[in-house]
Steps between C-alpha positions, in 0.01 A plus 500: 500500500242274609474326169830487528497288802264279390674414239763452661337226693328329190906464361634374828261268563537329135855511522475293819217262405720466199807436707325294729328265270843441286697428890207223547489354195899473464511407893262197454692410207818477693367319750321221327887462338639451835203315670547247180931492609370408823311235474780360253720566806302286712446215249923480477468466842259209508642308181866561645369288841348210289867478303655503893249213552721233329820666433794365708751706263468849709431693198116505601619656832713783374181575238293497796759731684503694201152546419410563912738779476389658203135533650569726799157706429219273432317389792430105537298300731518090439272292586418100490201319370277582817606900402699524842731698478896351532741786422468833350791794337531855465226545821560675836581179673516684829140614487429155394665370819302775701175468313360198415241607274749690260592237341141394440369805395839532261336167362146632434643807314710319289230229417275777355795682285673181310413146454724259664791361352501092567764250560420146462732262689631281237545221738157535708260649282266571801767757610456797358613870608365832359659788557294825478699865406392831537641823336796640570602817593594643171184323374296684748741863466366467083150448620451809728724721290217679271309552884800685657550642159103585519570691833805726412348604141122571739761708777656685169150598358402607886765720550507639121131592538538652830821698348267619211214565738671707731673657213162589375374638823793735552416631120182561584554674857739706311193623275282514779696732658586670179149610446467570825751759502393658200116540612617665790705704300236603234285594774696740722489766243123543498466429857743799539315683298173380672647649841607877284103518454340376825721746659365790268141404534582592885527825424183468286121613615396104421376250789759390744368199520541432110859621517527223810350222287758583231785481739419175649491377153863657371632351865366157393680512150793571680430228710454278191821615348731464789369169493582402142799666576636217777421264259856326407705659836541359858218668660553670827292370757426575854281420820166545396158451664304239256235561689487900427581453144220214421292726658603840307455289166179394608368869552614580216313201248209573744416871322517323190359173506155626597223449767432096373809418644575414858884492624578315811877519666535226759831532715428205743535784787876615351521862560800556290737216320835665362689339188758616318350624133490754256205671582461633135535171335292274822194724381554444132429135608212591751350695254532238237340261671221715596436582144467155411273414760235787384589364146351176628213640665394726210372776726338352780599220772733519806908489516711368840838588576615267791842569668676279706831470669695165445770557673769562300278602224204683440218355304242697287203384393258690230167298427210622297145364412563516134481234244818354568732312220524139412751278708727457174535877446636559895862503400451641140333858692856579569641451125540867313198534286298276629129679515146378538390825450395705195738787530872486692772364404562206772787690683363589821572186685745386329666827625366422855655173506865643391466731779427306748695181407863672371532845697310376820607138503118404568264267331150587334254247353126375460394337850193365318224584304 
């Protein structure tokens, strides 16, 4: 499925640097078409006033007429031979009135687009009028086309990713949870079975203390399969002391982890900070986390758990004196089978973080480093 995905993403993104590239290319073609009508536009304009010049007939004037009303797009400033300006078309002649720099700046943008079209007075050859043009609006429309067209095609590929992605993630929750289920499954027969014995080494001359070991153990498995076994359902949670239940966890690595290892809970003077959780699942993560840390340490160091109340949240946390892990591997820690270590199969935390982040509605990451 990821594969899949991926190559997904290589087509989509051809098809749309394909698409793209063919919308510019025909776009600029168009508008070098129309930006060559326009200046043809603006050059009827111009030869149509030198005809009005020394026609008497009226013909020039209804070609003027004509030609002025054809070109109700294209933007004109004229000016005279000192390049002040003396009339001007298809501008916002009320901001002009308002603002006299419009006009000016109008001028300066239109200088750098086109070249000027000249009229020469033929009776005064020291008169002379240019008359600078800028796009028009369809000119300009055909310009930014392939960038809107740039912008839906990159909101398409957004949303079809995200569509794939999520579709991805609720596959793989699904299988998640499906192996979930069926380790818990597979394991309450022998723990069942586990339970038969211990009760009929009771009754057995052995040492009590053995049997008692052996008990704490099959209670543990059960633990461990009631956990795998919430995996995939709305777990039911309920007021819970954090503080009791970091602390239970931590008795519990304690026996294990050895005398090398110093454990330090630090409540900031809270004697007891309820939070709705699932108890069985909240020390899956606890317990996770503690692993890791004595993964880090390799037998010897010191771990902190430091918990605080924020408020409306509590806050949790677990520091070690380990090795640590590079800066660009804080977010991958969380991805399912990512390991540093020799054995495991990099699904501890990635566990912890589903946990936490989709049946508690909290957030777990790397502080630093």
């Amino acid at each position: 499925m990821l594969s899949s995905l991926y190559n997904w993403r290589t087509v989509l993104a051809f098809v749309a640097i394909l698409i793209v590239s063919g919308t510019i290319f025909y776009s600029q073609y168009l508008a070098g078409k129309i930006a060559v009508e326009e200046k043809q536009k603006v050059l009827q304009r111009v030869e149509a006033g030198k005809l009005l010049v020394n026609d008497t007939s009226g013909i020039s004037t209804q070609l003027v007429g004509l030609i002025t009303a054809d070109n109700n797009s294209i933007p004109i400033i004229q000016t005279d031979e000192n390049d002040v300006i003396v009339a001007f078309v298809n501008l916002d002649s009320l901001r002009a009135a308002e603002d006299p720099a419009y006009l000016d700046n109008k001028l300066r943008e239109f200088k750098a687009i086109n070249e000027p079209v000249e009229w020469i007075s033929p009776n005064d050859s020291t008169q002379i009028n240019r008359y600078y043009f800028g796009p028009s609006r369809l000119l300009n429309e055909v310009r930014y086309y392939p960038i809107v067209q740039l912008m839906i095609i990159g909101l398409f590929i957004i949303i079809t990713i995200l569509a794939l992605r999520s579709n991805y993630r609720s596959q793989q929750n699904q299988v998640w949870a499906g192996m979930a289920k069926e380790t818990a499954h597979q394991l309450g027969t022998p723990v069942s079975s586990l339970e038969g014995w211990a009760e009929v080494l009771k009754e057995q001359p052995v040492d009590k203390q053995i049997v008692s070991e052996i008990q704490k153990d099959i209670e543990r498995l059960k633990l461990v399969s009631d956990r795998f076994g919430k995996i995939g359902s709305i777990p039911h949670q309920e007021p819970s002391d954090i503080i009791i239940l970091v602390n239970n966890m931590v008795d519990y690595i304690r026996k294990r982890a050895g005398m090398k290892v110093q454990f330090t809970v630090q409540t900031s003077n809270l004697t007891e900070l309820i939070v709705p959780v699932s108890p069985p699942l909240f020390d899956w993560v606890i317990e996770n986390l503690l692993k890791n840390a004595l993964d880090a340490m390799e037998g010897r160091g010191s771990i902190t758990i430091d918990i605080k109340n924020a408020g409306t949240s509590a806050i949790i946390d677990v520091s070690d004196t380990g090795k640590g892990i590079t800066k660009n591997n804080h977010r991958r820690v969380f991805s399912p089978g990512f390991t540093t270590k020799k054995r495991g199969w990099g699904l501890g935390l990635s566990l912890t973080k589903r946990i936490i982040e989709q049946y508690h509605k909290g957030e777990i990451f790397v502080k630093h480093s």
